[in-house]
C-alpha positions as CSV (number, residue, x, y, z in Angstrom):
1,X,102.4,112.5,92.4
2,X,105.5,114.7,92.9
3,X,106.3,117.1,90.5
4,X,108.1,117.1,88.0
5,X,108.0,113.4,88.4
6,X,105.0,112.6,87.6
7,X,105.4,109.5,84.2
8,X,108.3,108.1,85.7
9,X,107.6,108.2,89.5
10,X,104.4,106.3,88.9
11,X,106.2,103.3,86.9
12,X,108.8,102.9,89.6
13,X,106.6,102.7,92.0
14,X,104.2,99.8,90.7
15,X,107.5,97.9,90.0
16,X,108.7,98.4,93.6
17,X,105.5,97.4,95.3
18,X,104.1,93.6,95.6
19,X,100.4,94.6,95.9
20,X,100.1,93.8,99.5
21,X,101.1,90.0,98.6
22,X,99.2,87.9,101.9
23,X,101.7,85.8,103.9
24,X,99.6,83.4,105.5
25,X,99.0,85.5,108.6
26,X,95.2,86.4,110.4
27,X,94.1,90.0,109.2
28,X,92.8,90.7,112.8
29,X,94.4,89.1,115.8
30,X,92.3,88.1,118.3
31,X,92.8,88.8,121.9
32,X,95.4,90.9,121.2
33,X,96.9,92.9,124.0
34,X,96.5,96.4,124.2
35,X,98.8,98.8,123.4
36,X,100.9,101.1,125.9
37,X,99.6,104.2,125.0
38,X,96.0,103.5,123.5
39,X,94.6,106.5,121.3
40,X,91.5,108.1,123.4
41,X,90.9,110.9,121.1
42,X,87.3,110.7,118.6
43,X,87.0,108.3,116.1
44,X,85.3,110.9,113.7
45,X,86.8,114.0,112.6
46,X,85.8,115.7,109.7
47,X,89.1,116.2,107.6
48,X,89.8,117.8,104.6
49,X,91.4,116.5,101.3
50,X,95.5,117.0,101.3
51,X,97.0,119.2,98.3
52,X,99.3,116.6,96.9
53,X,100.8,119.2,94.7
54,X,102.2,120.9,98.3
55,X,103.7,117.8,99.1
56,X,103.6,119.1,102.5
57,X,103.2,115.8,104.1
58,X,102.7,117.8,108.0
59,X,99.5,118.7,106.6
60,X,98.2,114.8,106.3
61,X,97.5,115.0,110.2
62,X,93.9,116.8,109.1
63,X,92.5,114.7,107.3
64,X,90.6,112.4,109.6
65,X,90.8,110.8,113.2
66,X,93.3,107.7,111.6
67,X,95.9,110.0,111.5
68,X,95.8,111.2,114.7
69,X,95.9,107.4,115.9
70,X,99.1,107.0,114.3
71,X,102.7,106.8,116.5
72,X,105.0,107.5,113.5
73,X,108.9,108.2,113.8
74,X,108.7,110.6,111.1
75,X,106.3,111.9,109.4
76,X,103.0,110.1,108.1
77,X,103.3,108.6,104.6
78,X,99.5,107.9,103.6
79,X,96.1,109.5,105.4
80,X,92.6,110.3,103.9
81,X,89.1,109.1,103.7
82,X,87.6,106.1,101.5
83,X,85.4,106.6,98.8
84,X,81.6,105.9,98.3
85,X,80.5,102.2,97.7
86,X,77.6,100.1,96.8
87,X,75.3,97.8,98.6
88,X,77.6,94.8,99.2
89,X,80.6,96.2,99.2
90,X,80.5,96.8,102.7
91,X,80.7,94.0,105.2
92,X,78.4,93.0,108.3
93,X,81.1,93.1,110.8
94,X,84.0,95.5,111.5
95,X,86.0,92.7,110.7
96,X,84.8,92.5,107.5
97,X,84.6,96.2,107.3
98,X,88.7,96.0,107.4
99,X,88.4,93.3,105.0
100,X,86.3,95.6,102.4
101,X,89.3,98.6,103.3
102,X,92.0,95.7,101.5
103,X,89.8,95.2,98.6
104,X,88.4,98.5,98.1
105,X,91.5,101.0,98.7
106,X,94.5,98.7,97.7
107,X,96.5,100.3,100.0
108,X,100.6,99.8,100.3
109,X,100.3,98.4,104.0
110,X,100.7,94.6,105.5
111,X,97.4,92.7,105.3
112,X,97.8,90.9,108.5
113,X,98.4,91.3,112.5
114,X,95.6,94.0,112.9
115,X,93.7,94.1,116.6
116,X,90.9,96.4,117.6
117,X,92.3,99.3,119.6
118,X,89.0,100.9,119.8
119,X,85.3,100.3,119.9
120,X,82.0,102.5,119.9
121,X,78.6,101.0,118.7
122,X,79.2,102.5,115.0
123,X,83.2,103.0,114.6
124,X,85.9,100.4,115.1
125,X,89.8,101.7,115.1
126,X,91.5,98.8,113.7
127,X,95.8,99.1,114.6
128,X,99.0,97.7,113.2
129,X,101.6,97.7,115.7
130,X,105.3,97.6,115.4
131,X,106.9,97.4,118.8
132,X,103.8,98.5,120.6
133,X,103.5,101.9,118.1
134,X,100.9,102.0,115.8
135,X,101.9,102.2,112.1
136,X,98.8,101.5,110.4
137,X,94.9,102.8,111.7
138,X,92.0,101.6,110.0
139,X,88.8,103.7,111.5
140,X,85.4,101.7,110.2
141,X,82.7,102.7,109.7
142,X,78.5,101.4,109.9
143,X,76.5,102.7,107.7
144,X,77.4,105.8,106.4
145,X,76.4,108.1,103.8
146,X,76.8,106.3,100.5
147,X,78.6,103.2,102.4
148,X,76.4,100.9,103.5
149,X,77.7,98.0,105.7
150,X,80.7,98.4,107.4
151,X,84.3,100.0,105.4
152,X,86.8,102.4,105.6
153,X,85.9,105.9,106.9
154,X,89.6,107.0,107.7
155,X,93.0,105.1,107.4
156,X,96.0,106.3,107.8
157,X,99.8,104.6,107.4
158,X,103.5,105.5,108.5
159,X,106.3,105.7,106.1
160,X,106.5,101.8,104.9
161,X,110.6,102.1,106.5
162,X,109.0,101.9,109.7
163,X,107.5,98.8,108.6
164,X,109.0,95.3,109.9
165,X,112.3,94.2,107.4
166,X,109.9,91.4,106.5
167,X,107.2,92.7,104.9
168,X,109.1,95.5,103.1
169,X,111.8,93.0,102.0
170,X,108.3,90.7,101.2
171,X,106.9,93.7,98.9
172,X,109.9,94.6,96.9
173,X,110.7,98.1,98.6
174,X,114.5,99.0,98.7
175,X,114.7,100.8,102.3
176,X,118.3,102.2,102.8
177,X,120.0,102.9,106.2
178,X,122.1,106.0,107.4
179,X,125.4,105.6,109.0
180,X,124.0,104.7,112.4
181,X,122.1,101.6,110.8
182,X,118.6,103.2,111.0
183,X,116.5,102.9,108.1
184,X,115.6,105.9,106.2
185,X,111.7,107.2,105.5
186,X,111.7,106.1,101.5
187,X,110.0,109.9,101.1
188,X,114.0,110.7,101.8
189,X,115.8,108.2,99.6
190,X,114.3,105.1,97.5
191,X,115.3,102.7,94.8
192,X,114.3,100.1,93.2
193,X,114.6,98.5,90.0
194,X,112.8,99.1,86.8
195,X,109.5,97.9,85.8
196,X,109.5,95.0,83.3
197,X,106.4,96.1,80.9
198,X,108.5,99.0,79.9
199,X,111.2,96.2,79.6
200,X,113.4,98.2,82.0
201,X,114.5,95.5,84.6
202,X,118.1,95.9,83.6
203,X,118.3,99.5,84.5
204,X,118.1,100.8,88.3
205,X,116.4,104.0,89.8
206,X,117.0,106.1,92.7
207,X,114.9,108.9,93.9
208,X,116.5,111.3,96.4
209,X,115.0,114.2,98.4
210,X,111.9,115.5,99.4
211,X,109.3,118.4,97.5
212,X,110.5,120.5,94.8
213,X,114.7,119.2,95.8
214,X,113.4,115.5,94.6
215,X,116.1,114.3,92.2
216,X,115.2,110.7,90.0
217,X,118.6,109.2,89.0
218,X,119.1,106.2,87.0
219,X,121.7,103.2,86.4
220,X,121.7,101.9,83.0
221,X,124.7,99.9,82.4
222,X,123.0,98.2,79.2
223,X,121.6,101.2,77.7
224,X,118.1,100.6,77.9
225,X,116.8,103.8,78.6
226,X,118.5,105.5,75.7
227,X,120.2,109.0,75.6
228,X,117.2,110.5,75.3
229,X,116.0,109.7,79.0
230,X,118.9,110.3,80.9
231,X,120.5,114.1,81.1
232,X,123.9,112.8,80.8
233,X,125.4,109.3,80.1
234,X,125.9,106.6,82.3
235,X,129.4,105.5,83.7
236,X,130.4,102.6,85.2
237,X,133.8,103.4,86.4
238,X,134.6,106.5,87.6
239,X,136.7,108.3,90.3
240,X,134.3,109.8,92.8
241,X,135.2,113.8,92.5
242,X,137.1,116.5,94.8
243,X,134.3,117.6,97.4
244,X,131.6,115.5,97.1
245,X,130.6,114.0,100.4
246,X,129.1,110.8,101.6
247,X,125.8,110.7,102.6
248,X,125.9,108.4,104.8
249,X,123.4,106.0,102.9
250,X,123.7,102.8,102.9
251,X,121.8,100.1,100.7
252,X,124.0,96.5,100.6
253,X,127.5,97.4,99.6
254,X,126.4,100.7,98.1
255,X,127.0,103.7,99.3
256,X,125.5,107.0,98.2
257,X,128.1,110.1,97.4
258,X,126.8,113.8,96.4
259,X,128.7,116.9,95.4
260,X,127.3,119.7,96.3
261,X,125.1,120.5,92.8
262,X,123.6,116.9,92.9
263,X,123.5,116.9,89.6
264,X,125.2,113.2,89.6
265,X,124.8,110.1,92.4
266,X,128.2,109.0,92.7
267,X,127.6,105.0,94.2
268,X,130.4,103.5,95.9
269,X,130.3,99.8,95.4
270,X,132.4,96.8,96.3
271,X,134.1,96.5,92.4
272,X,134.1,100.5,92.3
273,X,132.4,103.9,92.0
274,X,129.4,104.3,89.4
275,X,128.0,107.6,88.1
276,X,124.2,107.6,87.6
277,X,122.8,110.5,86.0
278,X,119.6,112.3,86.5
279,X,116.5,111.4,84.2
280,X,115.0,114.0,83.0
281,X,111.8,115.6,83.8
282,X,108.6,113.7,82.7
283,X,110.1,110.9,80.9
284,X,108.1,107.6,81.0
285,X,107.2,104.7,78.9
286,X,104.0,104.0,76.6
């Protein structure tokens, strides 16, 4: 978790994401071509754990041989190693190794169109391609120490922006755009709305900026965060203020406005300009 962030971050997030919902599709393509630039580098490197607390995301490129498979825009989202599993859990083919990664890690990545990039007699890379560049990279592993079968050793996953409009549309992720049209890493700018067991669907949140500048800001036309969430009220019709600056994010009709504190998101809508205040520091709900 990011800090300062930490109660709130974590409930938008599990409202934002479908669980990997299937869509009908085959988890491993068969006969798939083969990629234009193949990964040829080892299927095992030791790697090290990454200091979340950093949030130095450069740093994910160490921990294991997935990340190195990846062919990311910007820079990798997700990357580590699995965890120890029983007798079982593992599966006898590498197919079914991928299969055990789904149901063992839970991770925030499509579930289908996978093909085997590479192959050696105890480690299969498993990729997810988006216009020939691999997104996702599932490395499995036979019988390893404390996994027996075949699962997860490494995986490693792009920001989900760079993810087809389907699946991210599919999964509940709000991925904004710049002024060009290109769609923005959501470790840049997020939203989504809020989660229903804290009976929040009525308000909106919008998390902005990366490390220790990462701002959460909230619209709550209905009040029901309360006053003691929020650092300053709500307003739903404003006039956007002398020097602030577009962003150049787009999400639908909305665009995002800052001054230079960013101490308010000024939205530009169709029907007018909204000010959403920050929220403060480790608010959540029970």
């Amino acid at each position: 978790m990011r800090r300062g962030f930490v109660a709130l971050t974590a409930l938008v997030a599990v409202a934002a994401v479908g669980c990997g919902t299937e869509t009908g599709g085959d988890l491993v393509v068969e006969g798939a071509s083969p990629p234009p630039s193949p990964y040829s580098g080892p299927l095992h490197i030791p790697g090290r754990d990454w200091d979340e607390e950093k949030d130095d995301r450069s740093e994910l490129i160490d921990t294991g041989a997935a990340a190195r498979a990846l062919e990311c825009d910007g820079e990798i989202y997700a990357a580590g190693g699995g965890e120890p599993w029983s007798e079982g859990d593992g599966g006898e083919t590498p197919e079914e190794g991928l299969k055990a990664y789904f149901e063992i890690e839970q991770p925030d990545s499509p579930r289908e169109g996978y093909r085997v990039e590479r192959q050696e007699s105890d480690r299969v890379l498993f990729s997810y391609d988006v216009e020939g560049r691999t997104k996702v990279a599932v490395i499995v592993a036979k019988d390893q120490k404390n996994r027996p079968g075949w699962g997860p050793e490494t995986s490693a996953s792009c920001d989900p922006a760079e993810f087809p409009a389907s699946y991210t549309d599919s999964q509940g992720y709000e991925v904004w755009t710049d002024r060009n049209g290109k769609r923005v890493p959501i470790t840049v700018i997020s939203s989504n709305a809020g989660p229903s067991h804290c009976d929040w669907q009525q308000a909106h949140f919008l998390e902005l900026g990366e490390g220790k500048d990462r701002r959460l800001y909230a619209r709550d036309p209905d009040g029901v965060l309360g006053d003691d969430m929020l650092e300053a009220p709500y307003r739903g019709d404003v006039t956007v203020p002398a020097g602030a600056e577009d962003t150049g994010y787009r999400l639908r009709d909305w665009q995002l406005w800052l001054t230079d504190d960013k101490e308010t998101a000024y939205v530009r809508t169709s029907d007018g300009v909204e000010a959403w205040p920050q929220v403060k520091k480790g608010m959540g709900c029970a």
